[in-house]
Backbone as CSV, one residue per row, in Angstrom:
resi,resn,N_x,N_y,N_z,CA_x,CA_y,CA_z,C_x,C_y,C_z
1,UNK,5.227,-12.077,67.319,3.795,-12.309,67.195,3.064,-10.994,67.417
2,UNK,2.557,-10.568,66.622,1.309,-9.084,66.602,0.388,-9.243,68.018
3,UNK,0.285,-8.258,68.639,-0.816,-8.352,69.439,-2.086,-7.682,69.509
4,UNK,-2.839,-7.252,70.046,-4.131,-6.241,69.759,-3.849,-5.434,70.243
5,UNK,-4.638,-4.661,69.609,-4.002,-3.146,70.118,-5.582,-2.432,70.291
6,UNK,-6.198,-3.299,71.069,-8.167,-2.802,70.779,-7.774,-1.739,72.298
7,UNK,-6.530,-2.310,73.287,-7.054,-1.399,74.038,-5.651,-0.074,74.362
8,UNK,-5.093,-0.026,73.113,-4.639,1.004,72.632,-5.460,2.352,72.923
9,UNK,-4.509,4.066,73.636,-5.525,4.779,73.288,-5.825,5.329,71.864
10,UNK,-7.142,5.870,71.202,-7.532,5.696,70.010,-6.307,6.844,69.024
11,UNK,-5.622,7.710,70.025,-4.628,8.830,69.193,-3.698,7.634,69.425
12,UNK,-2.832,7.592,70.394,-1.743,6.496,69.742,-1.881,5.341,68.753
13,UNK,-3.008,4.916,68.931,-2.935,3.921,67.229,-3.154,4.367,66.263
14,UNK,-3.772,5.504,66.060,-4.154,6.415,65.204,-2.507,6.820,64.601
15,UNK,-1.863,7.217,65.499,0.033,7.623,65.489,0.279,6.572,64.764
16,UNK,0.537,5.267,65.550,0.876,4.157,65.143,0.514,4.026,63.511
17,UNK,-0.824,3.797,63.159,-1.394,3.413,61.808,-0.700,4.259,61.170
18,UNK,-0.660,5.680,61.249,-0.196,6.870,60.224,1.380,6.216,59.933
19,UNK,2.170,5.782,60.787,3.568,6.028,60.951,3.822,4.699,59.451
20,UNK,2.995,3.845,59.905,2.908,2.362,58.785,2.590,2.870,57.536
21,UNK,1.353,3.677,57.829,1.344,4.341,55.996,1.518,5.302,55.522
22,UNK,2.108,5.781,55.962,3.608,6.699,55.615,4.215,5.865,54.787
23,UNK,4.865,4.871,56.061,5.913,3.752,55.216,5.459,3.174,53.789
24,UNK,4.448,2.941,53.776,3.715,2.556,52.363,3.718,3.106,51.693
25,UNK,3.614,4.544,51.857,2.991,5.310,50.641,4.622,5.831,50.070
26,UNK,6.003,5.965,51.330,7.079,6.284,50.884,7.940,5.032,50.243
27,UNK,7.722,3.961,50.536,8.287,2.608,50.056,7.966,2.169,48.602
28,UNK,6.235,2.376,48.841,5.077,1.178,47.957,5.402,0.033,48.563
29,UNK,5.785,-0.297,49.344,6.082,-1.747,49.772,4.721,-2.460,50.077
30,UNK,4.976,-3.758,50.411,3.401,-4.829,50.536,3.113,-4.425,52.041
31,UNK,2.139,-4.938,52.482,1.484,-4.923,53.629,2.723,-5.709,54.505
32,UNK,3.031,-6.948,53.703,3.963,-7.575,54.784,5.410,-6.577,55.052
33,UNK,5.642,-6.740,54.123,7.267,-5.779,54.609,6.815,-4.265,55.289
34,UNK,5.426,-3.900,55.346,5.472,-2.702,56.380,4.784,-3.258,57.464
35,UNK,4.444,-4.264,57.814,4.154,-5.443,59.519,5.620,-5.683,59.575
36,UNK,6.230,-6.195,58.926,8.089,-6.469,59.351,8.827,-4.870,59.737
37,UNK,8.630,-3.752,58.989,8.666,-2.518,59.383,8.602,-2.417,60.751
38,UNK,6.884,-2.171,61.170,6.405,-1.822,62.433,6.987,-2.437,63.116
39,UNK,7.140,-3.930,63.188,7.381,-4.684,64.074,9.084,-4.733,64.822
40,UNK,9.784,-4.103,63.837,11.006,-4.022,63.992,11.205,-2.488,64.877
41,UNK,10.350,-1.644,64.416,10.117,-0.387,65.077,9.073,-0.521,66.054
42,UNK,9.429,-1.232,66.953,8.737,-1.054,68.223,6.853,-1.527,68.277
43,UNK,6.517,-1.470,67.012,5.209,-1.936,66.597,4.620,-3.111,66.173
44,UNK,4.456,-4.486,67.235,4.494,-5.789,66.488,3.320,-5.992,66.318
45,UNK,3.442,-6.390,64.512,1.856,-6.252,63.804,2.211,-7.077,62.857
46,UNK,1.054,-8.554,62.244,0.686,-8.997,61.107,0.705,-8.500,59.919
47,UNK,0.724,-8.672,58.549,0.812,-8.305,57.902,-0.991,-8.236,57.657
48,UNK,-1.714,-9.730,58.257,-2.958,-9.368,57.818,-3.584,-8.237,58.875
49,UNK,-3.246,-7.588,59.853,-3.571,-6.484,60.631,-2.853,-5.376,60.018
50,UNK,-2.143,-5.206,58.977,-2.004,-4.145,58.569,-2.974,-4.162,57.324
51,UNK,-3.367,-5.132,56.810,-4.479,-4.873,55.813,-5.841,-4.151,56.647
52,UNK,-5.598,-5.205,57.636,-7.162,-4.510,58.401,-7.012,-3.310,58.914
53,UNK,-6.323,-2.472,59.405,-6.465,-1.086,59.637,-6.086,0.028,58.547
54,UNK,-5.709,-0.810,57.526,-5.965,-0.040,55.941,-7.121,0.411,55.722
55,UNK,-8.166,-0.974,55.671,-9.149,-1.166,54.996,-10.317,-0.440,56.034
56,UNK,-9.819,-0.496,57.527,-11.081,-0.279,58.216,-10.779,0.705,59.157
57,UNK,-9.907,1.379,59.540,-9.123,2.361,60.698,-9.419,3.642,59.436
58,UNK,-8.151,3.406,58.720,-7.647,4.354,57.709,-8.629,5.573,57.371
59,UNK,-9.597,4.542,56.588,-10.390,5.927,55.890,-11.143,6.583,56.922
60,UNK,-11.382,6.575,57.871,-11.633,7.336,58.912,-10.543,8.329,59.545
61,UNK,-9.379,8.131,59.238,-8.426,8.875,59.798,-7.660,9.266,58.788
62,UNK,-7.597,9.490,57.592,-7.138,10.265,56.768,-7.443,9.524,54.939
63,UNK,-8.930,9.951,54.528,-8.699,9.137,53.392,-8.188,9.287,51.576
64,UNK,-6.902,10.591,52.053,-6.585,11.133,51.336,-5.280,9.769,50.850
65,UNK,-4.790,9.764,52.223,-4.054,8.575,52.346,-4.300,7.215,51.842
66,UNK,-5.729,7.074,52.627,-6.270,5.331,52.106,-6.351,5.386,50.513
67,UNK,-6.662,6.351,50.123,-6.682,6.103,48.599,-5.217,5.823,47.935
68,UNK,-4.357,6.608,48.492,-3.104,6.291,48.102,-2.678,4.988,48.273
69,UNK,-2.499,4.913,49.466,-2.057,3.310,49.799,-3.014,1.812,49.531
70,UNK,-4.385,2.017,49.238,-5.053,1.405,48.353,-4.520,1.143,46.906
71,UNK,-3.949,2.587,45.874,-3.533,2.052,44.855,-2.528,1.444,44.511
72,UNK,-1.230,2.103,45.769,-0.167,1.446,46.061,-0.643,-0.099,45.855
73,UNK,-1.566,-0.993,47.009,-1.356,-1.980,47.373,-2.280,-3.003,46.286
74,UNK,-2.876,-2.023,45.517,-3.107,-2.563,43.954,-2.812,-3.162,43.052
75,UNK,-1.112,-1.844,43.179,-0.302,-2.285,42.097,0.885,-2.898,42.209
76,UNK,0.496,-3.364,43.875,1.689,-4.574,44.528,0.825,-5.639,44.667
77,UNK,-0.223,-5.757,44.021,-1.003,-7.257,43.588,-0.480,-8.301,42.719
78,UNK,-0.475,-9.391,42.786,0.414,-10.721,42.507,0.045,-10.318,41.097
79,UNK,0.794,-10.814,40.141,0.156,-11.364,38.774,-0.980,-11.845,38.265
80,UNK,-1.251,-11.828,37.945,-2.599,-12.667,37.515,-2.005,-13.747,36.089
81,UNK,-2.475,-14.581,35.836,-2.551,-15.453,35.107,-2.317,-14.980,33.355
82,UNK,-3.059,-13.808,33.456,-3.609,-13.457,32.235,-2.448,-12.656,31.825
83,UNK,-1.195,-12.319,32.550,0.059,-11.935,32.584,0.623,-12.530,31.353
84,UNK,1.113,-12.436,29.678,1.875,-13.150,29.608,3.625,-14.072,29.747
85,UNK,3.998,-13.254,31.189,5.616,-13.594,31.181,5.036,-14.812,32.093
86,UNK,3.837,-15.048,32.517,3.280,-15.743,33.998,2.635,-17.225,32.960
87,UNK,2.333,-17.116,32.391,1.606,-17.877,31.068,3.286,-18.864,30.759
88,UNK,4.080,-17.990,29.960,5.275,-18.404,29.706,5.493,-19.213,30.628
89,UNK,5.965,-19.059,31.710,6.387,-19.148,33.073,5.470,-21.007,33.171
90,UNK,4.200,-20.658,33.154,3.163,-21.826,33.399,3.780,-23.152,31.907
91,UNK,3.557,-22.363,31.064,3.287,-23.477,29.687,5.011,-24.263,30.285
92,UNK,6.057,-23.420,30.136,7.527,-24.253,30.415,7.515,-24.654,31.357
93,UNK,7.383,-24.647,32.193,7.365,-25.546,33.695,6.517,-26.518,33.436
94,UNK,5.088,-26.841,32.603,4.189,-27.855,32.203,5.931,-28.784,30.949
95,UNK,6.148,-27.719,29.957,6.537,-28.980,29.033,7.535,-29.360,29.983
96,UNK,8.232,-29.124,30.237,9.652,-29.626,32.042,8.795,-30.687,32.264
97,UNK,8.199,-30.701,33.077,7.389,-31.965,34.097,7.053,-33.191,33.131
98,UNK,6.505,-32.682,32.111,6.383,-34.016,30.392,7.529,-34.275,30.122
99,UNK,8.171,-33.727,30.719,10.014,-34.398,30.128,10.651,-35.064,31.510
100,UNK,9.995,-35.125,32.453,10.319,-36.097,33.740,11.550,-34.961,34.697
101,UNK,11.112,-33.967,34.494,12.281,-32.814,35.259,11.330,-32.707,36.595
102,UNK,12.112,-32.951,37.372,11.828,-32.284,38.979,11.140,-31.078,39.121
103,UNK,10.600,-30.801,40.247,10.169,-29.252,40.524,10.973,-28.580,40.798
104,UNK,12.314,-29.346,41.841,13.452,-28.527,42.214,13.747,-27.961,40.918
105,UNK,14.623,-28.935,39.950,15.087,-28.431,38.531,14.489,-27.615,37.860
106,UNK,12.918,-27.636,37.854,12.345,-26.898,36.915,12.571,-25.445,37.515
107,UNK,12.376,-25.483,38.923,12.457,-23.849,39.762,14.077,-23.694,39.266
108,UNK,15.009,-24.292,39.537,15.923,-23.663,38.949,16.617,-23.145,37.353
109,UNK,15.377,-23.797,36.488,15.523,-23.570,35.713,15.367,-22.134,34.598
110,UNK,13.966,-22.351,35.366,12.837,-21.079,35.054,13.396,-19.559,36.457
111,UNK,13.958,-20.213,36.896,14.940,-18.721,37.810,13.517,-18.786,39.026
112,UNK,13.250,-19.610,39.529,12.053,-19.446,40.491,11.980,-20.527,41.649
113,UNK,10.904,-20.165,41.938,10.460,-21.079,43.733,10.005,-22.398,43.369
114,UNK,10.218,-23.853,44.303,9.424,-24.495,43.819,7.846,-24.591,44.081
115,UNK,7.964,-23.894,45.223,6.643,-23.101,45.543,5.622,-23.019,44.593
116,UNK,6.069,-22.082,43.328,5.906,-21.166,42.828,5.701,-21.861,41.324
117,UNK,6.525,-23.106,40.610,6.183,-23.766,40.362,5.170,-24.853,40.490
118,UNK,5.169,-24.991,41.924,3.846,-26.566,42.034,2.437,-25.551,41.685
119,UNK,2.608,-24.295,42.094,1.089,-23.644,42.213,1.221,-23.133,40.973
120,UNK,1.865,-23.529,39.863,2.082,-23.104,38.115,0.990,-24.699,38.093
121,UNK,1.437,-25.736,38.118,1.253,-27.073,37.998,-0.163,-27.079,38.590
122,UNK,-0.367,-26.742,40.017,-1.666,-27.757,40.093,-2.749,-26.773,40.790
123,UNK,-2.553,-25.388,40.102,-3.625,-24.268,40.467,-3.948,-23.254,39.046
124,UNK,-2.691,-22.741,38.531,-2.970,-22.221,37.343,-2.992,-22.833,35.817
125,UNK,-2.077,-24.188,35.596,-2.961,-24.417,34.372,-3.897,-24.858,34.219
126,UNK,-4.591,-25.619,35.143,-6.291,-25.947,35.077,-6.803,-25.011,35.019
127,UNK,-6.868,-23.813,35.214,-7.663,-22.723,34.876,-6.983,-22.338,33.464
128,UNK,-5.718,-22.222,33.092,-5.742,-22.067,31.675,-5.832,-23.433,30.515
129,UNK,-5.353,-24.051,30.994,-5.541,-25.666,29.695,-5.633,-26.635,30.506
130,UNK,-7.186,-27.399,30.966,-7.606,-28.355,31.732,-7.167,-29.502,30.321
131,UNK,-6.723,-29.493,29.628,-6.193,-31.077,29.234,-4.860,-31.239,29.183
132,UNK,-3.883,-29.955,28.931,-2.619,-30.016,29.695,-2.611,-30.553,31.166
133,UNK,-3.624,-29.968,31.826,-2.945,-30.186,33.508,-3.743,-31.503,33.556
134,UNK,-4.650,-32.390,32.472,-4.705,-33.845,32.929,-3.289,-34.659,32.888
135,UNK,-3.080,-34.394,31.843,-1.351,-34.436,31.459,-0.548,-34.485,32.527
136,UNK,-0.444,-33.585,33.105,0.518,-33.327,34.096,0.087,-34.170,35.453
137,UNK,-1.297,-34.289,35.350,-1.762,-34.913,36.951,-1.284,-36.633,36.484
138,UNK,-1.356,-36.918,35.086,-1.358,-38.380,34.895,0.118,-38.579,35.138
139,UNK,1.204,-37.194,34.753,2.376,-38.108,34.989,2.636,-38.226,36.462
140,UNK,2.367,-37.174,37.454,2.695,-37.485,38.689,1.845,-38.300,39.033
141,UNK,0.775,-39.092,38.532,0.669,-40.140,38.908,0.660,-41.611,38.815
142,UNK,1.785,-41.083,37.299,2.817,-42.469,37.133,3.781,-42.675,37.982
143,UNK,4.583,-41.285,38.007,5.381,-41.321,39.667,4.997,-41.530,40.149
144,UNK,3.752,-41.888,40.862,3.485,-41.553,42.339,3.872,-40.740,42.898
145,UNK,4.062,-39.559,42.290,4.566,-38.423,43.471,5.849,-38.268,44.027
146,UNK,6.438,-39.100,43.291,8.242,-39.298,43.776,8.960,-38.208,43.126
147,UNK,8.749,-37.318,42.687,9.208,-36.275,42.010,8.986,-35.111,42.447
148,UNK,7.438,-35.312,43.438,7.308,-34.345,44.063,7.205,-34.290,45.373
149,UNK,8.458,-35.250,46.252,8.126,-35.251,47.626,8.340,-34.156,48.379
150,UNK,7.741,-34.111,49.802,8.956,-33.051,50.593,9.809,-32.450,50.567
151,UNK,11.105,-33.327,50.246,12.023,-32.961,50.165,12.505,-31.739,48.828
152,UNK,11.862,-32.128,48.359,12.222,-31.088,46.882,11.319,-30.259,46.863
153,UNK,10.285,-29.932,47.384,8.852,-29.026,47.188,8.770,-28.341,48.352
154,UNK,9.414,-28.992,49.304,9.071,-28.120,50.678,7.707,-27.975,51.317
155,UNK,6.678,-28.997,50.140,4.927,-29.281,51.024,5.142,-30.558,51.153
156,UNK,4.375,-30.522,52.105,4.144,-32.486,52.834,3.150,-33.100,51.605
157,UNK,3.436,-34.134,51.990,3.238,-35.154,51.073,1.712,-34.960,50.719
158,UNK,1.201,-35.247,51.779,-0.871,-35.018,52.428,-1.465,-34.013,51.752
159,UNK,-0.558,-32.858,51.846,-1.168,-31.861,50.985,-0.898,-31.874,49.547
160,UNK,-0.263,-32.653,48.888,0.202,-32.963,47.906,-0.864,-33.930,47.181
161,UNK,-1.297,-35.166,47.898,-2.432,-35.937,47.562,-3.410,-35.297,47.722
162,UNK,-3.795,-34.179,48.511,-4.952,-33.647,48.689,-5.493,-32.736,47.591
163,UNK,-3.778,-32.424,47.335,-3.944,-31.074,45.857,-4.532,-31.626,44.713
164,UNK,-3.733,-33.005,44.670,-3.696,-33.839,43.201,-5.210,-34.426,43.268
165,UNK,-5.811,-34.964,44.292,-7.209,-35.573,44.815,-8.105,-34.963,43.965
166,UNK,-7.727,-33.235,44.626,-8.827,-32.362,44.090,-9.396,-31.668,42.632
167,UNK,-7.503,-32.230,41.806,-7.537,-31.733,40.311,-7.953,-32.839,39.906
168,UNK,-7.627,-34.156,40.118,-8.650,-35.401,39.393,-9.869,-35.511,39.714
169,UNK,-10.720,-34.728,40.774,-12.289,-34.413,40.448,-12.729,-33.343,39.796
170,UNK,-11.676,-32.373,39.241,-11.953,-31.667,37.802,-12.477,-30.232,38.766
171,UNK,-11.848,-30.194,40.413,-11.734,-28.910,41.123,-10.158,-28.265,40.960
172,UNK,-9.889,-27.187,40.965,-9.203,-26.285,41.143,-8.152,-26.172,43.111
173,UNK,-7.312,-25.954,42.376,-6.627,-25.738,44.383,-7.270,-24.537,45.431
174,UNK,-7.548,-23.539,44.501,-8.243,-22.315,45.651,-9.538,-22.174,45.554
């Protein structure tokens, strides 16, 4: 667990911060794998406290650096949608689910998470084809959701009705 370091003196965290983005800027790695870094090296830190002394320590203490590790952590930004291997990725995992395939199956199909799949299903194609993802909300809720319990998805059920709740009032998951 990360702790504060507010009453750190201001050169040793100053040490500390440099030593992390170093690691960044020599890795490119994400924020998290340089909090798993620190933390393993004597420095136990969040991954979201290494964003925050990026964003707010840093350019005060060297922003030759913050710019670097800013673009670094740019171009270790998720996909976006508008990706097309991520599109691909979305449309086949949609026709899968119209063919009564699991999430487990479909993640193993498509070489992926089922994670990673449900948030294909019930976050990104409503933002790309809201009458596909009615599609998709109507069949899991011919299942009832038996296709997508716990057990195979690794989210509780609650959040599952809560997800599906929110795409049949024609909202989005985030």
């Amino acid at each position: 667990m990360a702790r504060n370091y507010s009453n750190l003196p201001e050169e040793e965290l100053q040490e500390k911060i440099l030593i992390v983005v170093d690691y960044i800027i020599e890795t490119k790695c994400s924020t998290r794998k340089a909090a798993k870094y620190a933390t393993e090296n004597g420095f136990p830190i969040s991954n979201v406290s290494v964003h925050n002394i990026i964003h707010k320590k840093l350019p005060t203490i060297d922003m030759e650096k913050y710019q670097k590790v800013v673009e670094i952590l740019n171009t270790n930004t998720p996909k976006s949608i508008e990706d097309a291997k991520i599109k691909v990725r979305i449309y086949s995992a949609t026709e899968y689910i119209l063919q009564d395939f699991t999430i487990l199956e479909i993640a193993k199909i498509l070489d992926s998470t089922p994670d990673v799949i449900y948030d294909d299903l019930t976050s990104r194609l409503p933002r790309l084809d809201s009458s596909l993802a009615k599609e998709v909300r109507k069949k899991f809720q011919e299942h009832k959701l038996e296709n997508l319990g716990q057990y195979k998805t690794g989210v509780p059920n609650e959040v599952i009705d809560n997800q599906m709740n929110k795409i049949s009032r024609g909202g989005g998951s985030r």
